[in-house]
N, C-alpha and C positions, 0 to 999 in steps of 0.2 A: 364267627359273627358275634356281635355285642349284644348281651341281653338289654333289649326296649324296653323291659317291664318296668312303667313307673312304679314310683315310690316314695317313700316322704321325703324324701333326702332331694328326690328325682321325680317332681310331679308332671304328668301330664297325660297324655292320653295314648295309647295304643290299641290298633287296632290291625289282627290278623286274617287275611282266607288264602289259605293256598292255592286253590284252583277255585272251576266257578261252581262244581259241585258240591263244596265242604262248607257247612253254615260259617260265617263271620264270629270273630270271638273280641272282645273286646276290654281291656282293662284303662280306668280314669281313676290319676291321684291326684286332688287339687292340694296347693299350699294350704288353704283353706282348714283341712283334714279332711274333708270330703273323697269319698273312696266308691267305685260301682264297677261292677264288670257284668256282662253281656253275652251271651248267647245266641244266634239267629239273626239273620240279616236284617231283619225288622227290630229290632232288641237293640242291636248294634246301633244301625241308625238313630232311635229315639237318645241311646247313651250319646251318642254323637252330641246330637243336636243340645242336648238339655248340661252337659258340659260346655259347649258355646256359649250358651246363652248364658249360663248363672255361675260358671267356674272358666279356670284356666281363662283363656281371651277375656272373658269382663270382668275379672279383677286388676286388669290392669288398663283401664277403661274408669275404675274407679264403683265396679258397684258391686256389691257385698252377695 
């Protein structure tokens, strides 16, 4: 299998749970240079969401 792990080269978001008992892990690399990884299914999400909104998808949207 190909490593997902973004990177600067290979920005974006990943996000891991192997089953439904193992907390959520999560790593974000924006072109930007913005970089954040995550912990706990709550953690994760919030990384989710706030990647959305301010990196990856709304730079290309046009806002900084």
């Amino acid at each position: 299998m190909a490593d997902l792990t973004p990177t600067p080269d290979r920005p974006g978001l990943h996000v891991t749970k192997p089953d439904p008992t193992t907390p959520a892990t999560a790593t974000a690399v924006c072109h930007c240079g913005a970089t954040a990884t995550a912990t706990g299914d709550n953690q994760v999400r919030a990384l989710v969401e706030g990647y959305t909104a301010n990196h990856g998808p709304a730079h290309s949207k046009g806002a900084k």
